[in-house]
Structure formats: structure tokens, C-alpha cells
N, C-alpha and C positions, 0 to 999 in steps of 0.2 A: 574434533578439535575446537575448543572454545577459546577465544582471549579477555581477557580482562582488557576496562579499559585503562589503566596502568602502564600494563603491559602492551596493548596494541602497536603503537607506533615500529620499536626495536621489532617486534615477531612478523610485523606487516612487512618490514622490509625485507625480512630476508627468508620470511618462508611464502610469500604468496604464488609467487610462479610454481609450484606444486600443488598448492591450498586448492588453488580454483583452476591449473589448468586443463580440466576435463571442462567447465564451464568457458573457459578464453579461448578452445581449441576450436569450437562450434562454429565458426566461418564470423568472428565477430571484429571484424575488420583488422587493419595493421597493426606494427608495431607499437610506431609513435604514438598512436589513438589509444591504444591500449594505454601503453605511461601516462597519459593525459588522463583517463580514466582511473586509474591505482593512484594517484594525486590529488583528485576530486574525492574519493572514498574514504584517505585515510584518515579523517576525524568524523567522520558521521558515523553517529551511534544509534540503536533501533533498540525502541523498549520491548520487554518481555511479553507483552501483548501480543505483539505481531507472533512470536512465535510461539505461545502456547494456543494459538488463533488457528496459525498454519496446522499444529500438531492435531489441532478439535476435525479440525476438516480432512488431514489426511486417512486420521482413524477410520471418517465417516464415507472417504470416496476411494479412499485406494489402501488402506490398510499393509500391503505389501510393501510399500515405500516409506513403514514407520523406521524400521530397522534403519536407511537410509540418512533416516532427518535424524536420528541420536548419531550419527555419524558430524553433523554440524553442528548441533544443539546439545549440549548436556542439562537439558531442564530441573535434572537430580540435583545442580547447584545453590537453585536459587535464585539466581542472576539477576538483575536485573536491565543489565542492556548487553544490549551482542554489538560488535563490529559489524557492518554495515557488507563488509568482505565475504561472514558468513551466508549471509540472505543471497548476494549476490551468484555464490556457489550452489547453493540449495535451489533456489529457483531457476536457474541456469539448467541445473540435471531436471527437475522436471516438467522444465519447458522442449523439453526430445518429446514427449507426446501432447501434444497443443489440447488437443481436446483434453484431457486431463485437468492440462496446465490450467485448462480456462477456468474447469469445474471446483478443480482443488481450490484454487485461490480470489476465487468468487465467493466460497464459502467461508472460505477465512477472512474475509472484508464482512461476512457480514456477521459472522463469528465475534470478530471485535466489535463492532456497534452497539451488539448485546452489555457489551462490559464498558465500551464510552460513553453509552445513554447514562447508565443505572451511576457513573462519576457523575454526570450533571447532578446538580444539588437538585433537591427536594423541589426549592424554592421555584427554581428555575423550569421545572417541569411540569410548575400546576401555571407558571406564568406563558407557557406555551400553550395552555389549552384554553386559557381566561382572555389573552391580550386581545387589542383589538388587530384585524390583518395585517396594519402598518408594523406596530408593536410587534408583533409574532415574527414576521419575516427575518427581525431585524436577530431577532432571540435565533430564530432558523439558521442566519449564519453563523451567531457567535457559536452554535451547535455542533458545526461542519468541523469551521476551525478548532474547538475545543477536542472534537472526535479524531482528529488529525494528529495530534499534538500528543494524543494517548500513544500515537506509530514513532511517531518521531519529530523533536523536538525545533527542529528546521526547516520544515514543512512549510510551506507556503500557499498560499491556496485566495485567488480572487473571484469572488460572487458575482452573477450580477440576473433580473430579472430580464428576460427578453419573452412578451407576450407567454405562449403556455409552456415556455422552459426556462429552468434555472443554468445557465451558463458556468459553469465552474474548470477553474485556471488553475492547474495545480504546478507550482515547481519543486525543481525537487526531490522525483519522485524516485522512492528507493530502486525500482526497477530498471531505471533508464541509465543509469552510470556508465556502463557499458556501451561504444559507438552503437548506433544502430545497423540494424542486418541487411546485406540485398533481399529485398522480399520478403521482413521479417517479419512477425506477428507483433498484434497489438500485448501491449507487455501488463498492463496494469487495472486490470480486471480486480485486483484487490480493491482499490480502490473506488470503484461501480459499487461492489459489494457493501464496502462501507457508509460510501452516500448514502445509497439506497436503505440500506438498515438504518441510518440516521432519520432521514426524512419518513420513513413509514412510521414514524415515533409520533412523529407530530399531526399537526393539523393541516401542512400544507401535502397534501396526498401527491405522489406521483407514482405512476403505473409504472415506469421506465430509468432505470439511469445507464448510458449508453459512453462510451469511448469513445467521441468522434474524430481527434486525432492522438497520436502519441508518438514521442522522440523516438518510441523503441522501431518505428516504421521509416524514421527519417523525418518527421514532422519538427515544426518550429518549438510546439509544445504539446502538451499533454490535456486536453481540453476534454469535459464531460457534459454531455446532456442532460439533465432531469427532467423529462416529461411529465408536465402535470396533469391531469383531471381537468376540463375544463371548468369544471364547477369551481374549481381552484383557481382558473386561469383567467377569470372573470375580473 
């Protein structure tokens, strides 16, 4: 089942407690937390990326869960943005197997970077390989954010340099809308996927992008690593 976003608001109200609840049933805290969360969702919209991204990677790691995801996606549309309610569904059912979870949607972050790089303009890509360090860095964030922005248009996301790692702040993040779980996993491995495929683009190399916290654990926010090279970190 797909909505338009037209349609969204009227269908969200009255068909989600069905929509997702195999996904809300998962031990994902109370009531009230829940309504705070289906309030928070219902205007957030997720471009077609993310989910012909998801589709590229489940082909590639689990194949048996395609049949699944045409069950939230009708990509034979055309679409081009999903309700924010569908993702939440989708990756809800295939976070029942974490290692999966992790692998599937790792590749789908870096799935999309493939297609957020090649939107940088021309221009833009031969001035990341020319600039001077100062210059590049600065081009390396508008990169991140611009690669973000390809997910979702609300996406918020803060840089910053600390010795051999890049620090990135994400808010926002599609995965977290839902209270976080006693004990739960880190949620947003899409997003490692996508830094990481961004940054190996460029000149500033890093070996690592790393989840060090995330709301979907109970955390304040959603914070990520890049580990540099030190030849980079210089």
C-alpha cells in the first residue's frame, strides 16, 4: 500500500494502526509515545532514492524479502516520494533479523551515494579533487548535506573536524521516529553507508564511518564517526 502525498494526511489517520502495526507491536514502547511519534511522521516525506536504494540491496543480500518490500513500495508507479510511515513499516519488519537489518541497509546507504555523488555537478567534482585542503573540506560538507537532501528533504545534519575524525550530527533521522527500545539496536546504518560512499568519492579518504550513538538506543542523538587516514588527518 502506497499514499500519495495528497492523499497522506486523511489515509494516515485512519488506516495506520493496521499499516504498521506488526512494526509498533515489536516492544516499541507505550501508548502515548507512540501518538507522539504518528504526529512527528505525518508530514515527512522520503524521496524515491531511498527506496529504489533499499530495493538494489535487498535484491543483493536477501532476495526472499523482495516480494515483502512491493508489499510497501509499488516502485511500478513512478513515485516519486513515499510517506515516511511506509519506511517506518518496511524497516521495522526487517529489523526482526539485526544482522540482516544491518547488512541490507548498509548497502542501501551506500547504494544512494552512488546516485547523490554522480547529482553533484560536474563542476563541483573536479573542484574536490583541485581545491586546496581548506577549500575541499568545505566542498566535503556541502557534499554530505547535498547527499542527504537526495533522502530527505528535512534532514539536518552538523560537520565538524576533530583531529583524525569527521564528527557528524544528524537530525532527523528517518529511522528514529519511533520511541527507542529496552536494549535496542543501533537503527541507522543507512546512514554510515551513505557518508562512507560519499567521502570515498573524495580526496579526504576515510577507512571507517561508524554509529557512535543513536536515539534508536535511547541516546540524545544520532552521531557518526568518519575515521580518517592519517595522511588525511595531518
Amino acid at each position: 500500500m502506497v499514499y500519495s502525498s495528497a492523499e497522506t494526511p486523511k489515509v494516515y489517520d485512519s488506516c495506520v494502526p493496521s499499516f504498521l502495526g506488526k512494526a509498533f507491536a515489536m516492544g516499541i514502547g507505550g501508548s502515548g509515545r507512540r501518538a507522539d511519534a504518528f504526529t512527528e511522521m505525518k508530514e515527512v516525506q522520503v524521496e524515491r532514492l531511498f527506496v529504489t536504494s533499499l530495493q538494489k540491496a535487498i535484491e543483493e543480500h536477501a532476495p526472499e524479502e523482495l516480494e515483502v518490500l512491493s508489499q510497501w513500495f509499488d516502485l511500478s508507479a513512478r513515485q516519486m516520494h513515499f510517506h515516511v510511515a511506509t519506511v517506518v513499516g518496511a524497516v521495522g519488519y526487517l529489523r526482526r533479523n539485526p544482522t540482516l537489518y544491518a547488512k541490507v541497509i548498509d548497502a542501501a546507504g551506500r547504494n544512494a551515494s552512488e546516485r547523490a555523488y554522480g547529482d553533484f555537478s560536474q563542476i563541483e567534482r573536479r573542484l574536490l579533487e583541485s581545491l586546496p585542503r581548506f577549500g575541499r573540506e568545505r566542498l566535503v560538507k556541502h557534499l554530505l548535506h547535498s547527499g542527504l537532501r537526495c533522502i530527505h528533504k528535512d534532514a539536518q545534519l552538523a560537520v565538524k573536524r576533530d583531529g583524525e575524525k569527521l564528527l557528524l550530527n544528524l537530525g532527523n533521522s528517518l529511522f528514529c521516529h519511533t520511541p527507542a527500545e529496552n536494549g535496542g539496536q543501533k537503527r541507522c546504518h543507512f546512514y554510515a553507508g551513505l557518508f562512507a560512499g560519499l567521502l570515498e568519492k573524495t580526496d579526504i579518504h576515510c577507512y571507517s564511518v561508524i554509529e557512535a550513538s543513536c536515539r534508536g538506543q535511547g541516546d540524545d542523538e544520532c552521531r557518526f564517526e568518519a575515521l580518517l587516514k592519517r595522511s588525511q588527518a595531518a
